[in-house]
N, C-alpha and C positions, 0 to 999 in steps of 0.2 A: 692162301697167301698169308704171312705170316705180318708180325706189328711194325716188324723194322722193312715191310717191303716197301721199294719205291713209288710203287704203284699208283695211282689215282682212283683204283677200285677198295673202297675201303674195306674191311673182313668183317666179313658176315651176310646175312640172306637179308631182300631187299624186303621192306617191308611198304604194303599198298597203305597210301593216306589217300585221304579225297578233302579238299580246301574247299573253299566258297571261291565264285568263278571271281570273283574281285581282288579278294585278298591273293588266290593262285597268281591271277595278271599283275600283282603289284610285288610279287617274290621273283616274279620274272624277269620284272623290270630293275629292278635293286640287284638281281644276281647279271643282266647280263650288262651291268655298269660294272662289275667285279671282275668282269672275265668269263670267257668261254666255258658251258660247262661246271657252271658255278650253282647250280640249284640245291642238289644234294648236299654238297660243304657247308650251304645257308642253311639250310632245314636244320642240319645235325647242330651247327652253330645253336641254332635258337632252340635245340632239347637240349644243351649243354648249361645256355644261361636259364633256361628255366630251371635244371636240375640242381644248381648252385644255390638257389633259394628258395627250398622248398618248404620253408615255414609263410611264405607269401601265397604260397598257390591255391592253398582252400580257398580265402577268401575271393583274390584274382578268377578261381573257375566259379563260384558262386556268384561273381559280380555279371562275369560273361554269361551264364545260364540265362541271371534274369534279364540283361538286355537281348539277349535270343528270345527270350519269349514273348518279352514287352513287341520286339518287331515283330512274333508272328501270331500275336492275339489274333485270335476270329470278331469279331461283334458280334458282340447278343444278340439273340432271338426275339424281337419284342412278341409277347404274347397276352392276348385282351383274356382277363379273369373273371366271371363274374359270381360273387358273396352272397350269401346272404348279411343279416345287417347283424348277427349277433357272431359269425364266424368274423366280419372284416371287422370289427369291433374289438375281436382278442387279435386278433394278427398287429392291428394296431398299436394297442398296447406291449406285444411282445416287442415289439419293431422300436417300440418308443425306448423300453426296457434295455434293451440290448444295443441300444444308440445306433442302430442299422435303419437298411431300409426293407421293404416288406420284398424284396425280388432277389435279396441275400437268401431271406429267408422261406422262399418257395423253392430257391436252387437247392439247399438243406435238406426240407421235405423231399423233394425231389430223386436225393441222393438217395436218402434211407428205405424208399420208397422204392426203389430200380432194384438196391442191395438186400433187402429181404419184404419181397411183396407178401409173401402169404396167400389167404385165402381174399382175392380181391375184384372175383368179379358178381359177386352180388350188391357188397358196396358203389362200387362201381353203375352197376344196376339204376341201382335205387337213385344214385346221385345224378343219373339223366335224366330223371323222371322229376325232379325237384322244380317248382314255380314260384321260389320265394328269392330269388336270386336278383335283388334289388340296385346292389353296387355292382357295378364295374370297377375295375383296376386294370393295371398293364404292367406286367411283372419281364422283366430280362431274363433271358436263359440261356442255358448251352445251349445250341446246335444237335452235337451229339447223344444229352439227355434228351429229347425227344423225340428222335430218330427213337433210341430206344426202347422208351417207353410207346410210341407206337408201335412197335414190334410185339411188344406186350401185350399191349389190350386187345391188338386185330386177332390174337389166338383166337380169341371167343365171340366173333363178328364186325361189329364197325369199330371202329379207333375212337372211342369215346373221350380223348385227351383229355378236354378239360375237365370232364367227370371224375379222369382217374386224381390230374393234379390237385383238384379239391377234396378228391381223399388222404392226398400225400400230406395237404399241409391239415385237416382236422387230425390225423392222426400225428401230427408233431404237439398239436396245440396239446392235446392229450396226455403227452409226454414227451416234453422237449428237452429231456437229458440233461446231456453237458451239450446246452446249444454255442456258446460261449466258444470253447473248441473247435466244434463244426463249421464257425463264423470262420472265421481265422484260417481253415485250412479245405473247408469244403465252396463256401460261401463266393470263396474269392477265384476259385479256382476256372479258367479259362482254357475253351478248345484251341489247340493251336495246329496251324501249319506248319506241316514238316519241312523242316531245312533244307535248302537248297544248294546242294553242291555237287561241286563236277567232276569230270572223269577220273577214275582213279590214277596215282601218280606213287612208283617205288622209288623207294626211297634208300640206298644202302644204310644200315644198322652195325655196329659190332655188336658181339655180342655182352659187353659191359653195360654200353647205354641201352641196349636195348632191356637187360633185366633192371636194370634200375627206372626207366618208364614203367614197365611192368610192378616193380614193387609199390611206383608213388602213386601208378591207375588203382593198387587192390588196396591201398589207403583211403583213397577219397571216392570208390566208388564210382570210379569213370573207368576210361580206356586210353589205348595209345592214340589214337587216333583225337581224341578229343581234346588229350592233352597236347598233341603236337599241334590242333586249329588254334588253341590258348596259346602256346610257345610263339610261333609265328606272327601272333597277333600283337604280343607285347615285343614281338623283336621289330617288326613294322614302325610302332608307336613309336622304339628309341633305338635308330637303327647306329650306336657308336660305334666307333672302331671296328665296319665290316672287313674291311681290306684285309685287317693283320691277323683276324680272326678266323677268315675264310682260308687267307695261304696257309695258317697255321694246322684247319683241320684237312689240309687237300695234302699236306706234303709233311707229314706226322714222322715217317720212317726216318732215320739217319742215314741210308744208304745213298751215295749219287744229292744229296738235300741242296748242299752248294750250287749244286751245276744244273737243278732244277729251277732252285731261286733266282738264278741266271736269267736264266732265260726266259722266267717271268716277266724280270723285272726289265731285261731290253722290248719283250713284247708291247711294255708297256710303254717305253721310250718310245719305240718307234709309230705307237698309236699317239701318242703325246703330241710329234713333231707334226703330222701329216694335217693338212688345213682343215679347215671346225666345219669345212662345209662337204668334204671329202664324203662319201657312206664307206661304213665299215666292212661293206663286198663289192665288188665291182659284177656291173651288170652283165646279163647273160648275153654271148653273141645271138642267141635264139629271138630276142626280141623281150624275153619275160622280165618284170620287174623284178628288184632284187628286194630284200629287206623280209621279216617275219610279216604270218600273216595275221591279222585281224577281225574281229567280228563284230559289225555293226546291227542295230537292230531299225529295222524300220516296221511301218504298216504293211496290211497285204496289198493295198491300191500302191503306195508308192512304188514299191520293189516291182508290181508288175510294170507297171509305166516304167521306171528305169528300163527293165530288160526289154521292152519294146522299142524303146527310143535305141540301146544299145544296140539291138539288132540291125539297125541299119548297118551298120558297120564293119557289121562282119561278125560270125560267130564269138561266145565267150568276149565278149565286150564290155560285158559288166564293170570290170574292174579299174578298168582303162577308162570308163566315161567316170564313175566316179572319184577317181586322183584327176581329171580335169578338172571334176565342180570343185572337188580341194582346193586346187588351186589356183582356180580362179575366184575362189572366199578369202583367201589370203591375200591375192592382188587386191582385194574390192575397196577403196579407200573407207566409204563407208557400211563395215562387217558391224559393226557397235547399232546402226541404229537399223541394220535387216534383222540383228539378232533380235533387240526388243520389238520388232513389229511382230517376228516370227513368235516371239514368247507373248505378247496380246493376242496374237490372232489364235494359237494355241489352248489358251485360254479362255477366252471366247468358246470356243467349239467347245471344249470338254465343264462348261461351266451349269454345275445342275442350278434348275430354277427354284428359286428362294420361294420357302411355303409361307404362305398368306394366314395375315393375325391380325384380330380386332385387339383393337387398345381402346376403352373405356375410362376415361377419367372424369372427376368432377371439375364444376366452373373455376374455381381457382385454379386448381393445377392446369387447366387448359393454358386461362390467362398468361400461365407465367414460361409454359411446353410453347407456343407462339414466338411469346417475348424471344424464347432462346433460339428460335428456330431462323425468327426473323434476322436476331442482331447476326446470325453466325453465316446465315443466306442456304442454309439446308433446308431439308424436307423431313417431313416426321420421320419416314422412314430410316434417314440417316442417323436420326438423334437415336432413336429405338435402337439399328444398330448398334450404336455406342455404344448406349447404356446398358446392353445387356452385355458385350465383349466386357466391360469394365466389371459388369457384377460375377459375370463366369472366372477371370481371372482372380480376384478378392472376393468372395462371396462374403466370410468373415460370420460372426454371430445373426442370421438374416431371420432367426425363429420368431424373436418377440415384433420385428415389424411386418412377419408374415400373417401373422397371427392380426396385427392393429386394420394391416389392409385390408384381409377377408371382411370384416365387420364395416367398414366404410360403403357407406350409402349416397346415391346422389348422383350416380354413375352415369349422366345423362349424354355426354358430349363420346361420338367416338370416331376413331380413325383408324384406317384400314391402311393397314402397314405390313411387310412381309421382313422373315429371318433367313439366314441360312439355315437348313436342316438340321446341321450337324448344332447350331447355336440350339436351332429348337429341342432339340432332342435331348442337349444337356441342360437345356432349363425345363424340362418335363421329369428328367431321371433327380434334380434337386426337389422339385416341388412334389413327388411321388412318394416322399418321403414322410410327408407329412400332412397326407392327404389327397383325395380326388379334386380332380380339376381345380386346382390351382397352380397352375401353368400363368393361365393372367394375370391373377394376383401378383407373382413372381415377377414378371415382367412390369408392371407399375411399381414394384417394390426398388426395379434396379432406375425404371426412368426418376424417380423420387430421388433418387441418390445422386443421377445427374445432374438434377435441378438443383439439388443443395451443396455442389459440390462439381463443377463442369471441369475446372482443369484446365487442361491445356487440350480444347476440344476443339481446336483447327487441325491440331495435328491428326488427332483420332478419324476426326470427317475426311482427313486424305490418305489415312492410310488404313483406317478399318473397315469404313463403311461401303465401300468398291469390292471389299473382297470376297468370293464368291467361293464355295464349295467346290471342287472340280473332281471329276472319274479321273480313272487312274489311265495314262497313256496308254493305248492300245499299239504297242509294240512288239508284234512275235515273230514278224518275217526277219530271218537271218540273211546276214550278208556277210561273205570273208571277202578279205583284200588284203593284197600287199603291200607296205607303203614304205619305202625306204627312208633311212636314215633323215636327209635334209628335209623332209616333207613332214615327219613327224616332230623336229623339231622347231619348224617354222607353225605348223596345228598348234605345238602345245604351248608357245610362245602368243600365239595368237587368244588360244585357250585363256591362258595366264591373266592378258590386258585387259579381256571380256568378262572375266568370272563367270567360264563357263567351263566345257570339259569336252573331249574327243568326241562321244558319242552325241553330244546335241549340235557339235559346230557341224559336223561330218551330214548329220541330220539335214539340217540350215545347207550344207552345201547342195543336194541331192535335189532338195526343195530347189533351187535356185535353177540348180541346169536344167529341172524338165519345164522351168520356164523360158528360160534364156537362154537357147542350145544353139541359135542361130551363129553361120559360119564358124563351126566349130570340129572340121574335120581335118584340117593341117594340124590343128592339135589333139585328135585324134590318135592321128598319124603320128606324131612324134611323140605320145603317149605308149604305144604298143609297141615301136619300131627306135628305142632310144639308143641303144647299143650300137657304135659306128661301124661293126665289123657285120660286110654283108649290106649293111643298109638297102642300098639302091637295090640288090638281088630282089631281098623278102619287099622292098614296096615295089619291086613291079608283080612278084609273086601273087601281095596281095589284091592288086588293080584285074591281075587275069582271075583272083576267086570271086571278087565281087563281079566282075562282069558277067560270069558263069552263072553267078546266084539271082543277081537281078534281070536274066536274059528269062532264068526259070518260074518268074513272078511273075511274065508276061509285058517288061520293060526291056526297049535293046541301048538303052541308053545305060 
């Protein structure tokens, strides 16, 4: 097909991309506000404005890299080390040296140690057989480094781990190079999850843009494909002028260009005129919904309970009960305050339990920890909360009063108070830094700060100290559905007022109907059977299958 053909097939061989399932659903939605068949013309659009400015793109794919990775960090491995007192002694001072903390620098050792072991299992040997190992420590680490490194050691019998780690890091101490480098590109470095994206999707190419993707992928050391998730991604962010930009690359030829743009442009008149509540297909005489389909995500208990409840009614009913709960979320005057029940109770369930801590302090500071507790009507545990949210967020210079508190004597008064994990675990990775078990100390250093310094600490106590760690939603059971036009607009209108989104309102509906299903089979009925052509046929049709099915349950009713 040549440059001036009419055609809406553009020249050239398609080329496969694969998008993130989010960013795909939001090209979708933006192209089928464009018009029919408008995907491809979008895609190419957004490798045309990338390819216009391509002194912006290194940095733009650099920026994109690192929030891809920032989202798909693993957490550290915490792993318990134990010293002797003249090894944790130099580790300390390299740590202090190198303005790091000592779990940088066991990741280091670690590395040099995986990349050229040598002769390492007599060291190895000896180092399990050692009873001078007085400190303890708790260093963070890959995942993947110790996977490998057991692979390692079990060559020559049991996994001696920490035996071998405490040969990785005397042999740094030994000779710590250019640790400096190491810090910076080894030290920091994080296991990640691989990216998530979905099915593949061609895309037509010419063959002009397609070499010039090609030349600015062997520039920066990427691909087409990576460049087209960046392209998309900033055509998303600033979606201007799609319309004239999309007929512009769908109808390029001069052949017939008038009488195409015609007919666009009445297409669109006559979409224009038709009422807002109108769907853009008219429903199947068959009975089926009309509209594209979707995919919601629930639990495995809910999804089976839906299709239990749905079976009453008749096979493949899934679909049908769930645009009922739609829409009876939409009728429910009040959706705002089932949402926030649903979102407490929610939270509730997936809410981990906050790990328990002794707080020690002396008679003054007690006195004055009261005063504040009393005038504010909290609980120690709240103020602790605070105080430690407020020192994690501003830590600031915290060395020379960490240092004043370790020495402080008198520690008679305590109280037993709990954190969130995740608080805990970042006031252990600060105080690790500069020592064993000063985790406490840390935690009196941040309440000290409150004391001297409370703030606006009504607001904190309502809005910090309630909040609680949560697991991540367990959502894997898939669900598709059809949902036409006025249904999705009345959702996302609903979505809109709630600041909320499709997949939790839809959630919140599903919750609802397998509570409150009662008398709900005339809408059922007019759920599966909305189409006027036929009607009365397919509901006696359906009267004789259900009587058939409920005869073979051993019910004649």
């Amino acid at each position: 097909m040549s440059e001036t053909n009419m055609g809406r097939v553009p020249v050239g061989d398609p080329i496969p991309l694969r998008f993130d399932p989010t960013i795909k659903q939001r090209l979708e939605e933006l192209a089928a506000d464009i018009g029919p068949r408008r995907f491809g013309a979008l895609v190419r659009v957004a490798a045309r404005r990338l390819l216009a400015d391509p002194d912006r793109v290194p940095e733009a794919l650099a920026q994109a890299r690192r929030a891809s990775a920032d989202a798909r960090r693993i957490p550290w491995a915490e792993r318990p080390l134990d010293l002797d007192p003249a090894t944790n002694t130099r580790l300390n001072q390299l740590a202090h040296e190198f303005h790091t903390d000592r779990s940088a620098i066991v990741r280091v050792a670690l590395h040099r140690f995986l990349t050229a072991a040598g002769r390492f299992r007599h060291p190895v040997l000896r180092e399990g057989t050692r009873t001078d190992l007085t400190y303890r420590t708790r260093v963070y680490l890959n995942r993947s480094a110790l996977v490998r490194l057991e692979k390692l050691i079990s060559r020559n019998g049991d996994a001696l781990t920490a035996a071998a780690i405490r040969v990785a890091v005397r042999r740094l101490l030994d000779n710590p190079g250019d640790l400096a480098a190491d810090l910076g590109t080894i030290g920091t470095a994080r296991d990640l999850t691989p990216e998530v994206l979905g099915p593949r999707t061609n895309v037509h190419f010419d063959d002009d843009l397609r070499d010039q993707l090609d030349t600015l992928a062997g520039q920066l050391d990427s691909d087409r494909a990576e460049l087209m998730r960046l392209a998309t991604r900033q055509l998303l962010a600033n979606p201007r002028d799609l319309d004239q930009a999309v007929t512009e690359e769908i109808y390029r030829g001069d052949a017939n260009r008038d009488r195409l743009l015609g007919r666009d442009t009445r297409r669109r008149q006559a979409a224009a005129d038709q009422p807002a509540h109108t769907p853009s297909r008219a429903p199947s005489p068959q009975g089926n919904p009309f509209g594209r389909r979707h995919v919601f995500r629930f639990d495995e208990d809910t999804k089976r309970r839906l299709e239990v409840l749905a079976d009453e009614y008749g096979p493949r009913r899934v679909s049908a009960l769930l645009r009922v709960g739609i829409r009876r979320l939409i009728a429910y005057p009040a959706a705002d305050e089932a949402l926030a029940q649903a979102r407490r109770t929610d939270a509730q369930a997936r809410a981990l339990p906050h790990d328990p801590v002794t707080l020690k302090l002396d008679p003054p500071t007690v006195a004055r920890f009261r005063a504040l507790a009393t005038r504010h009507e909290a609980s120690p545990r709240d103020l602790v909360a605070v105080a430690v949210h407020r020192f994690l967020a501003a830590p600031g210079n915290y060395r020379p009063a960490l240092i004043d508190e370790a020495a402080v004597s008198g520690l008679d008064e305590k109280f037993r108070v709990s954190l969130r994990p995740s608080a805990r675990r970042d006031i252990e990775r600060l105080a690790e830094r500069h020592g064993t078990r000063l985790s406490s100390v840390l935690v009196r250093v941040a309440v000290r700060r409150l004391l001297d310094n409370s703030g606006d600490l009504a607001g904190d106590l309502e809005n910090v100290a309630p909040v609680h760690d949560l697991r991540p939603a367990d959502r894997t059971a898939r669900v598709d559905v059809a949902l036409d036009d006025e249904l999705l607009a009345h959702l996302d209108a609903l979505a809109d007022r709630l600041g909320s989104n499709r997949q939790e309102l839809v959630y919140l509906a599903v919750k609802r109907i397998l509570r409150f299903h009662n008398n709900i089979e005339n809408q059922m009925l007019d759920e599966m059977f909305r189409a006027p052509t036929s009607r009365k046929h397919l509901l006696a049709k359906h009267a004789r299958r259900e009587k058939i099915r409920r005869r073979g349950r051993g019910s004649d009713t």
